[in-house]
LUMDRENVO-50108 format. One record per residue (C-alpha): x, y, z; residue number from 1; residue in one letter. Coordinates in steps of 0.05 Angstrom, whole numbers, padded with zeros to 5 digits. Layout:
<sites>
xx / yy / zz / nr / rest
X / Y / Z / NUM / A
...
</sites>
This chain:
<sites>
xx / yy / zz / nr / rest
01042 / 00890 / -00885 / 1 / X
01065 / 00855 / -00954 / 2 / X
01089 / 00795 / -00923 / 3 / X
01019 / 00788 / -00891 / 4 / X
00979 / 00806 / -00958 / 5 / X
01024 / 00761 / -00985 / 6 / X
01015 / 00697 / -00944 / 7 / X
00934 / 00706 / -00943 / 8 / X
00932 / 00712 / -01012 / 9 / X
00979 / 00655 / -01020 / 10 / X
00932 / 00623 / -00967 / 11 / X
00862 / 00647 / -01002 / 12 / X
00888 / 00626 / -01077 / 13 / X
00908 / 00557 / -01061 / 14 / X
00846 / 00536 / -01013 / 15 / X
00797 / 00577 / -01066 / 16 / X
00831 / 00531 / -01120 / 17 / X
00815 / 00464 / -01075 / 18 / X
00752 / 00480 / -01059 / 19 / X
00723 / 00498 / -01123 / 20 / X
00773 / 00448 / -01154 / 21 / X
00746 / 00388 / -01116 / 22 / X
00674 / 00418 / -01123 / 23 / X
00678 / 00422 / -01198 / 24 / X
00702 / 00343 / -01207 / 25 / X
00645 / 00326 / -01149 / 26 / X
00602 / 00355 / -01192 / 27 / X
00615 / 00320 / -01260 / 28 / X
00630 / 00246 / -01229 / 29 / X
00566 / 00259 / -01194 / 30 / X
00586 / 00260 / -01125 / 31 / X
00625 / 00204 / -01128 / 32 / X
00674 / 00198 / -01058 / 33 / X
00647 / 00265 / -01032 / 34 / X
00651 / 00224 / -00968 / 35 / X
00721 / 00230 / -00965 / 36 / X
00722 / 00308 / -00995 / 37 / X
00666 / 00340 / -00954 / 38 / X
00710 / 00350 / -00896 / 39 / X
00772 / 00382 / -00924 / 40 / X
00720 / 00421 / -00980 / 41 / X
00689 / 00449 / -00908 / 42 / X
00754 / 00464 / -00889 / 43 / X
00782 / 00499 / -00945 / 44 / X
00718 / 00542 / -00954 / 45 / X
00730 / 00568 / -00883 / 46 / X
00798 / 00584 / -00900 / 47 / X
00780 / 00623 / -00963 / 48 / X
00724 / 00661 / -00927 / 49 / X
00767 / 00687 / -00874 / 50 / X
00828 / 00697 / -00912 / 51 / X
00782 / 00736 / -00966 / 52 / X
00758 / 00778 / -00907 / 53 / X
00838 / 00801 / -00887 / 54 / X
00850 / 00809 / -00967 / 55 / X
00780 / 00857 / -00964 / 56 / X
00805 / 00899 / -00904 / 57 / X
00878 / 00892 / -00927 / 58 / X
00860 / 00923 / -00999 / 59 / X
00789 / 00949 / -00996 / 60 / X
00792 / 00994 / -00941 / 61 / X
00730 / 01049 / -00944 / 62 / X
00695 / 01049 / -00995 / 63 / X
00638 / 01010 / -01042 / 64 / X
00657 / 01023 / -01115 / 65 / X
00644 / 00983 / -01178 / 66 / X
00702 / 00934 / -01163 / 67 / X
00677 / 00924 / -01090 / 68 / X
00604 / 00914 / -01107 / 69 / X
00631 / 00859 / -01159 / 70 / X
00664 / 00830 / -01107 / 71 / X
00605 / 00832 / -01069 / 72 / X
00566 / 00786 / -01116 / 73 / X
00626 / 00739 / -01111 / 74 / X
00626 / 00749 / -01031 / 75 / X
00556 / 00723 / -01026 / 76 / X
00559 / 00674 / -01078 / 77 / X
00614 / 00635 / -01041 / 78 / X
00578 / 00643 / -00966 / 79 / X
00516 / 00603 / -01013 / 80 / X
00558 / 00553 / -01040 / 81 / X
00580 / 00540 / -00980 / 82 / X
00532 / 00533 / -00943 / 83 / X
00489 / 00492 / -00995 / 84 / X
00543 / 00436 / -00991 / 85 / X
00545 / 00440 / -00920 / 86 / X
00469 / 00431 / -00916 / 87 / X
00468 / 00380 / -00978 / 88 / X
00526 / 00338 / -00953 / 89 / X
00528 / 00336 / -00889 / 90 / X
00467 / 00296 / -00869 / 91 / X
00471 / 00254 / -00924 / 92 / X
00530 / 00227 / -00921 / 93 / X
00526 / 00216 / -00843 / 94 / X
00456 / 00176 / -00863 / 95 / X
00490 / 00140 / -00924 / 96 / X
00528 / 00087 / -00875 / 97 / X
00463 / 00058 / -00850 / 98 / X
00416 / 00073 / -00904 / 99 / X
00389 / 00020 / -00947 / 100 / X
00404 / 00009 / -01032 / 101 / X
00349 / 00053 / -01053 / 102 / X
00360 / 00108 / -00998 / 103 / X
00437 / 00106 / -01016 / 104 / X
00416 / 00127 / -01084 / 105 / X
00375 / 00174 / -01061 / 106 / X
00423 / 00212 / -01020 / 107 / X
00477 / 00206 / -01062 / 108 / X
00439 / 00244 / -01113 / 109 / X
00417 / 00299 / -01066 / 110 / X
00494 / 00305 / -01058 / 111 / X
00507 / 00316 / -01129 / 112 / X
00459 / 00362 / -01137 / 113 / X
00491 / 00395 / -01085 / 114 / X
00556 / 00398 / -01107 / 115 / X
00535 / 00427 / -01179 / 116 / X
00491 / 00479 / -01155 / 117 / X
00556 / 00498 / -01110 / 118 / X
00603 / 00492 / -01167 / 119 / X
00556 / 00544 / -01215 / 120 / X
00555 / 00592 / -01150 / 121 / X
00636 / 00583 / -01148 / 122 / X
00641 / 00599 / -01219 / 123 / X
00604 / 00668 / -01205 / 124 / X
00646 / 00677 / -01148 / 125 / X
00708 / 00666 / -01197 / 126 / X
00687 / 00703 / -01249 / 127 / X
00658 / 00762 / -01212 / 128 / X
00738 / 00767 / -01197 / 129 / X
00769 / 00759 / -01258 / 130 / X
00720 / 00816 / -01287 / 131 / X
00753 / 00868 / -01236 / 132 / X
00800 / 00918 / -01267 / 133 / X
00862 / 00914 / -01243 / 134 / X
00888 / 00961 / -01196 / 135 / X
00948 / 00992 / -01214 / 136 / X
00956 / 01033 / -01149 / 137 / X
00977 / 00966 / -01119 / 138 / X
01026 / 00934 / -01131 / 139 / X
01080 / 00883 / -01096 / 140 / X
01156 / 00889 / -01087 / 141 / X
01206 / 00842 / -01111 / 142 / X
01266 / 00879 / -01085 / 143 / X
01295 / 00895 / -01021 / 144 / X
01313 / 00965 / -01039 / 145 / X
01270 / 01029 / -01036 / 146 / X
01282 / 01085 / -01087 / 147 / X
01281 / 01163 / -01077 / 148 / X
01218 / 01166 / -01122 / 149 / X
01257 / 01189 / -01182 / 150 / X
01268 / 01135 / -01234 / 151 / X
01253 / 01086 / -01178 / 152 / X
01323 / 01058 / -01192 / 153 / X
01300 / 01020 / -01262 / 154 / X
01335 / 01015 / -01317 / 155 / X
01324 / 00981 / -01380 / 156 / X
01261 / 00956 / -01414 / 157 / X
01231 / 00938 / -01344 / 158 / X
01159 / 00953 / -01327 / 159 / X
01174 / 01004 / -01266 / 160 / X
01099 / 00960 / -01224 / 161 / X
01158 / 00900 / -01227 / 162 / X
01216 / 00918 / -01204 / 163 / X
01208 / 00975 / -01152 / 164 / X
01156 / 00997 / -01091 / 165 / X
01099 / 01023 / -01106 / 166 / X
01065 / 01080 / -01069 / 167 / X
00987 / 01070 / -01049 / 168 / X
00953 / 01129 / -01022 / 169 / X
01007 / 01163 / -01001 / 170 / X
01053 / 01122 / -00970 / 171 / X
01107 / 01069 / -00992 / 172 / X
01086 / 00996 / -00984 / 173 / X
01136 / 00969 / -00955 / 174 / X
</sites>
């Protein structure tokens, strides 16, 4: 199970970081190439939407509390955004090749506007995760070997959440 919550993390961290990345300097330049980032922005939102539904049932299993309700807020904000630059972009831009000086202009700010009303929903959606507490039921292994549940085999000044397995609910993530 780590090596999965692992890789869609991995997975939901680095698309989440394109998409708003890419959506945040579309924004500012004022659309400028979205042509060529539409597409792969598209892309990575899909990829952060699924992965962040494996990361919900992966960690969030069962219940609604204050950190899933924030979540929530992030959830939906991210479904918008996406969909606002899928509806803001993708016509344009497929109307942009034929359409004259003025109409370019036109379209081309519809696009922008776009983009920042997506990247102030994406802002929600990453703050309404930073503001999460931390859980500290959960956390992941860096070693291969499991301890008896006494000292969990640290020694030293380390942090025992680093260096040894951690138990959630019950039972030893392994």
């Amino acid at each position: 199970m780590q090596t999965i919550l692992m890789v869609t993390l991995v997975l939901h961290i680095l698309s989440g970081v394109f998409w708003a990345g890419t959506t945040f300097a579309l924004a500012r330049t004022g659309a400028n190439q979205a042509d060529q980032f539409l597409r792969p922005q598209i892309g990575a939102a899909v990829i952060v939407l699924a992965t962040g539904a494996v990361l919900w049932y992966l960690v969030h299993p069962g219940s609604f509390g204050t950190t899933e309700q924030i979540l929530a807020v992030g959830v939906f904000c991210a479904f918008v955004a996406a969909g606002v630059q899928g509806m803001s972009g993708g016509p344009a831009l497929r109307k942009l090749s034929i359409a004259g000086e003025s109409e370019a202009s036109r379209l081309r700010h519809g696009v922008a506007t776009g983009q920042r009303v997506a990247a102030a929903l994406l802002m929600i959606t990453v703050t309404s995760r930073s503001l999460q507490p931390i859980r500290k039921d959960l956390v992941i292994r860096f070693r291969q070997q499991t301890s008896d549940g006494g000292d969990h085999g640290c020694e030293g000044d380390f942090g025992k959440e680093i260096c040894c397995t951690a138990e959630w609910r019950g039972t030893r993530a392994t």
